[in-house]
TIVEX-376282 format. One record per residue (C-alpha): x, y, z; residue in one letter. Coordinates in steps of 0.05 Angstrom, whole numbers, padded with zeros to 5 digits. Layout:
   east  north     up code
      X      Y      Z    A
...
//
This chain:
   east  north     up code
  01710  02101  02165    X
  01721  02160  02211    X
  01657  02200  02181    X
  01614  02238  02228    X
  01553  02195  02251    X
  01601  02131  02242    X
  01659  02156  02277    X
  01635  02121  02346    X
  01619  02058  02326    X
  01686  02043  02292    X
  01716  02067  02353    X
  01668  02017  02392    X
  01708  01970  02349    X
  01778  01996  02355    X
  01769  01995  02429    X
  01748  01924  02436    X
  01800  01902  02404    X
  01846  01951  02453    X
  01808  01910  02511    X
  01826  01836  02474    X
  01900  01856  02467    X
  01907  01888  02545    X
  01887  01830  02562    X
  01934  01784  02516    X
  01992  01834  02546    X
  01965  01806  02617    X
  01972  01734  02600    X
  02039  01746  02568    X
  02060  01758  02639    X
  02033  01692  02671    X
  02104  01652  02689    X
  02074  01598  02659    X
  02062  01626  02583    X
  02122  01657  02588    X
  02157  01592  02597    X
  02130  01584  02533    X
  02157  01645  02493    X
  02092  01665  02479    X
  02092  01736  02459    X
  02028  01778  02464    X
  02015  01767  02390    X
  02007  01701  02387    X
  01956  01707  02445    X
  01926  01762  02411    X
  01899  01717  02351    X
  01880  01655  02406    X
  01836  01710  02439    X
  01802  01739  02378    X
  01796  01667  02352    X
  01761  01648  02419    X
  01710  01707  02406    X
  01696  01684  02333    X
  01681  01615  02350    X
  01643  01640  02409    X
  01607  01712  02417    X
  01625  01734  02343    X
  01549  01732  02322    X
  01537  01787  02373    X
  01584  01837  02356    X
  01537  01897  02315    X
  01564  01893  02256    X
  01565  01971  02257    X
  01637  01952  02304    X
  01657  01923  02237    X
  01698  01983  02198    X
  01738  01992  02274    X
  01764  01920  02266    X
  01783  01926  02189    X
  01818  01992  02220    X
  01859  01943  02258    X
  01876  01904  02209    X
  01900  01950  02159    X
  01918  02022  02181    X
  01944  02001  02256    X
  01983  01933  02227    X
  02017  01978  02178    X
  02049  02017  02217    X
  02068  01970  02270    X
  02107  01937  02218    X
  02132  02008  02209    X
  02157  02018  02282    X
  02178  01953  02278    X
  02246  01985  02249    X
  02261  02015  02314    X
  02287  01943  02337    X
  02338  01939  02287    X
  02410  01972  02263    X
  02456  01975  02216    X
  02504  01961  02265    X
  02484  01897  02285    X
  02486  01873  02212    X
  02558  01895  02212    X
  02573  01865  02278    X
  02562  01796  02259    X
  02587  01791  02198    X
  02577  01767  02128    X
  02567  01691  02142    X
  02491  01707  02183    X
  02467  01753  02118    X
  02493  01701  02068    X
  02459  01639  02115    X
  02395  01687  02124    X
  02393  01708  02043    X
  02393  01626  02025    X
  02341  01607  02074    X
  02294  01662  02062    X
  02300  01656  01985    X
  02305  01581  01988    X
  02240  01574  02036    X
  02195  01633  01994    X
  02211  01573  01927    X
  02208  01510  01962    X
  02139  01540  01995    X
  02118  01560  01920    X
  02135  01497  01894    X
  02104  01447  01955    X
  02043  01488  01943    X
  02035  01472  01875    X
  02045  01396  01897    X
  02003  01405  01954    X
  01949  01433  01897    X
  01935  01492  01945    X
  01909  01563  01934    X
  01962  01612  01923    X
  01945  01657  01975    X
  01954  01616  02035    X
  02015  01582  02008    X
  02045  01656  01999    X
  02028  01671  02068    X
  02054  01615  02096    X
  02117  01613  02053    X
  02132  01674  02079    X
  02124  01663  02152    X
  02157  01614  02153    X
  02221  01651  02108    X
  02225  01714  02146    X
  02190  01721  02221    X
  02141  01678  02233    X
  02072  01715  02249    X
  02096  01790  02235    X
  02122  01768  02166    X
  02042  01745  02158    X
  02027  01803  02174    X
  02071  01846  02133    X
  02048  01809  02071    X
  01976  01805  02075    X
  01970  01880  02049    X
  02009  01856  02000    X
  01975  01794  01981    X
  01909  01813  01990    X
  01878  01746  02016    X
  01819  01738  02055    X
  01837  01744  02138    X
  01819  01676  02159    X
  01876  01649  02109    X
  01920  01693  02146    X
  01902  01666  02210    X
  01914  01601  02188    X
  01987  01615  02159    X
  01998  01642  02227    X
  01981  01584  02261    X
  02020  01537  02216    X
  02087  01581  02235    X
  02071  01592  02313    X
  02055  01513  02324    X
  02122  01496  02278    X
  02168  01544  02310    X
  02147  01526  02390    X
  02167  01460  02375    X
  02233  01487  02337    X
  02245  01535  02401    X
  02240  01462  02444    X
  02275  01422  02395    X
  02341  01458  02385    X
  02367  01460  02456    X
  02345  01387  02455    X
  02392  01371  02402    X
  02453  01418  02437    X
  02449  01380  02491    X
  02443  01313  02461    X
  02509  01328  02424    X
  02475  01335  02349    X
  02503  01402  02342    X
  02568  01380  02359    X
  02588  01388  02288    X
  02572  01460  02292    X
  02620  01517  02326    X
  02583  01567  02379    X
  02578  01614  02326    X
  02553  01570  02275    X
  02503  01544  02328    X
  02472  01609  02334    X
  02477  01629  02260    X
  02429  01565  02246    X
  02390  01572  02303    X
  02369  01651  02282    X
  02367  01637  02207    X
  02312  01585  02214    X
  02262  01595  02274    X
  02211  01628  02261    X
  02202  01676  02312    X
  02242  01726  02341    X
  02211  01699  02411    X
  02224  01626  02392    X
  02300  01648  02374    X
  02302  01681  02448    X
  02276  01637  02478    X
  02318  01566  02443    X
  02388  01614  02450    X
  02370  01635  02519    X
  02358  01546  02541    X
  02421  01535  02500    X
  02471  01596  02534    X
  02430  01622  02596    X
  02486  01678  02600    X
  02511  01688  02533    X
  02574  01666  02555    X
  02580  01621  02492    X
  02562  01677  02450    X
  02499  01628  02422    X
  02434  01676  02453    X
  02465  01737  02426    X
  02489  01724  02363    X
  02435  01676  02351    X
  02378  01743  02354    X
  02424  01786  02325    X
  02418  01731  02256    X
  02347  01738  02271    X
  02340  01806  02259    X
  02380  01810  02201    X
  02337  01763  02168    X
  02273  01811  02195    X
  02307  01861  02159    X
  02296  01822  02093    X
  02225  01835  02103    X
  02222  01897  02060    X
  02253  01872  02006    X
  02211  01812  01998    X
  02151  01854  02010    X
  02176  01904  01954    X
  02199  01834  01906    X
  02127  01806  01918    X
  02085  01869  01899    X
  02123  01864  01834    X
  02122  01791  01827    X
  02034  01792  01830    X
  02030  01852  01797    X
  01989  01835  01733    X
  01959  01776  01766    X
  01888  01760  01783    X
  01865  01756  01848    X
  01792  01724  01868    X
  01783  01711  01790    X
  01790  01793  01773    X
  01860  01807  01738    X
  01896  01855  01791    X
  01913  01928  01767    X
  01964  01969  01788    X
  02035  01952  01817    X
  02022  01939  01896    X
  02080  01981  01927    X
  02083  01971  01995    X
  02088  02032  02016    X
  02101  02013  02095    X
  02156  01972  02074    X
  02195  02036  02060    X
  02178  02068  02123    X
  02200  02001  02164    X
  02269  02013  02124    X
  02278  02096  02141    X
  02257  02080  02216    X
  02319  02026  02210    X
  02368  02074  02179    X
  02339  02124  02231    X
  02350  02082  02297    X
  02421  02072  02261    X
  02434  02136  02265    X
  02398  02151  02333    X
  02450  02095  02363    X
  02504  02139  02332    X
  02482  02205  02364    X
  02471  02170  02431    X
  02544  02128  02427    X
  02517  02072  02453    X
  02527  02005  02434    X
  02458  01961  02434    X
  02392  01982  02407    X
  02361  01978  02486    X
  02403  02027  02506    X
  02374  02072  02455    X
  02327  02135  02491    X
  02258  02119  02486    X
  02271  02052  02450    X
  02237  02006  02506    X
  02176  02047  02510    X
  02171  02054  02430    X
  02181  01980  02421    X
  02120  01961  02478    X
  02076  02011  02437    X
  02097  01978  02375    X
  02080  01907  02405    X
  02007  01918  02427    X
  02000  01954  02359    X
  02015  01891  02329    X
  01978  01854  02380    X
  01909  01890  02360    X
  01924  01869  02295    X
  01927  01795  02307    X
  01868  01801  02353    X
  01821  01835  02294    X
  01850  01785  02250    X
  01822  01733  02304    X
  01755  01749  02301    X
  01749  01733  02235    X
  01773  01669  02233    X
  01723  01617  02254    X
  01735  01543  02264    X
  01700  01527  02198    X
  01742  01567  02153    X
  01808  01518  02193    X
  01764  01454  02168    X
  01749  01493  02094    X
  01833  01499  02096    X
  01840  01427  02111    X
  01915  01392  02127    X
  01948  01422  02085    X
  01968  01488  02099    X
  01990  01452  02155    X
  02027  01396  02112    X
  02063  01450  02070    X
  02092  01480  02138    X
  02118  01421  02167    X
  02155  01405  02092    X
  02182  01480  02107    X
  02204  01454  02179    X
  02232  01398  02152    X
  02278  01442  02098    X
  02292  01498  02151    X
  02319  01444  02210    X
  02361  01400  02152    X
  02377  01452  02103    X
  02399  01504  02153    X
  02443  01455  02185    X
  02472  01441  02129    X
  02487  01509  02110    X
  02517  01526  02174    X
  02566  01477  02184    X
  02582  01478  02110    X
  02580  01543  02077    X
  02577  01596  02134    X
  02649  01570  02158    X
  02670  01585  02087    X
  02644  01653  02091    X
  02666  01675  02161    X
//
């Protein structure tokens, strides 16, 4: 990829995708997306999508390998740094009813999704992908199993889409129902232990805790992220389960070979146990106070931002009308389990467990 006499053009590539994700980063910042919650990643994918549906056929396809780059050695280890959000402490800090909550909805989506796809009569890739966006964290869980999964980038795109579109109107829908009085039957805490075990993004669970307690003086925002996070945390462990699971399988028609170990999904669990230990060192008690920890998580973010934009330009609006409804049918049956079954589970069971 990186050989000499190719070595410019895939950094042609690289760097327009640099250029697609600066400017995602920009209209991140526009008051009115970030009403929204829009994170740069999600604009990321709308911009490379834009390009495929539009200039794609212009791009030399010598650009090509600095794109794939993108996809697969940058994504990688954004889910890596990724880690440097999280700590052990915060797991501790709230307490076993969020990681029991978190372990039933994760496990409980990743079988329902199985199982609706096999109703649905879709491919197993895309239900995978979905499944576990919308189980874990939304658009970076996508991410963090395509490697895994192997499937062609367009289906990726789509499960993407399924979990952004679902979880904005989740991230709308919850401080709706505060305020209307149907969480009523839920405690503060148990408000924000549902609301981070079953959004989808970490963005959409800012952004629905932040509407609901503008100063965390309920307890809802911060708690509510905090149960977010522990459920990101599960992503290495799915990731590891799933290698396992399609080892053996066939993929495209061709029996897979070896074991897929996803190797990254170690590293995103050192850099956790790391920042633990950093927060230790540096007695202090959140992960922003943390040296370094802002600018590592910005880097981080546009990493992952470049890889939603690559992914982007390879999804064009024929390969959404190839996919059909329903990838998007399957999603909103996961929407449907995550809003009634994770309100069941937290007025019910994470009392219990408190």
């Amino acid at each position: 990829m990186f050989e000499k006499g190719t070595r410019g053009n895939t950094l042609h590539g690289i760097l327009l995708i640099a250029l697609f994700s600066c400017a995602a980063f920009y209209i991140a910042e526009i008051p009115a997306v970030q009403s929204l919650s829009l994170s740069p990643l999600i604009i990321g994918i709308i911009l490379g999508m834009i390009y495929a549906n539009s200039l794609r056929n212009r791009l030399p396809e010598t650009w090509v390998p600095g794109i794939k780059f993108c996809t697969k050695k940058v994504l990688r280890a954004g889910i890596v740094l990724y880690g440097f959000r999280l700590t052990l402490n915060e797991v501790v800090n709230v307490g076993a009813a969020a990681i029991v909550v978190d372990s039933i909805i994760v496990a409980g989506t990743l079988l329902l999704g199985i199982w609706f796809g096999k109703l649905l009569k879709m491919d197993k890739d895309t239900t995978l992908m979905t499944a576990t966006g919308s189980a874990i964290c939304g658009a970076a869980a996508v991410l963090g199993a395509e490697p895994v999964v192997k499937c062609e980038s367009h289906k990726t795109a789509i499960a993407v889409s399924t979990v952004v579109i679902f979880g904005t109107i989740a991230m709308f829908l919850y401080p709706i129902m505060y305020r209307c009085g149907l969480l009523d039957g839920l405690s503060n805490e148990c408000v924000a232990i549902y609301t981070g075990s079953t959004l989808h993004e970490v963005a959409h669970v800012a952004g629905a805790g932040n509407a609901m307690d503008p100063t965390d003086a309920l307890g809802i925002a911060g708690t509510a992220t905090i149960t977010k996070m522990i459920r990101v945390m599960m992503l290495a462990p799915v990731l590891i389960i799933m290698g396992l699971a399609l080892a053996g399988g066939h993929h495209n028609g061709e029996k897979r070979g070896k074991i897929t170990i996803p190797w990254f999904a170690f590293g995103f669990i050192g850099v956790i146990c790391l920042n633990s230990l950093l927060q230790y060192l540096c007695g202090v008690d959140t992960v922003k106070e943390i040296p370094l920890n802002g600018t590592i998580e910005y880097i981080d973010t546009f990493m992952l931002t470049m890889a939603m934009t690559a992914l982007g330009t390879d999804t064009g609006i024929e390969k959404f009308k190839a996919a059909g409804a329903k990838p998007f049918i399957l999603a909103l049956m996961l929407f449907a389990w995550l809003v009634g079954g994770g309100y069941l589970l937290a007025k019910y069971l994470a009392p219990v467990v408190m």
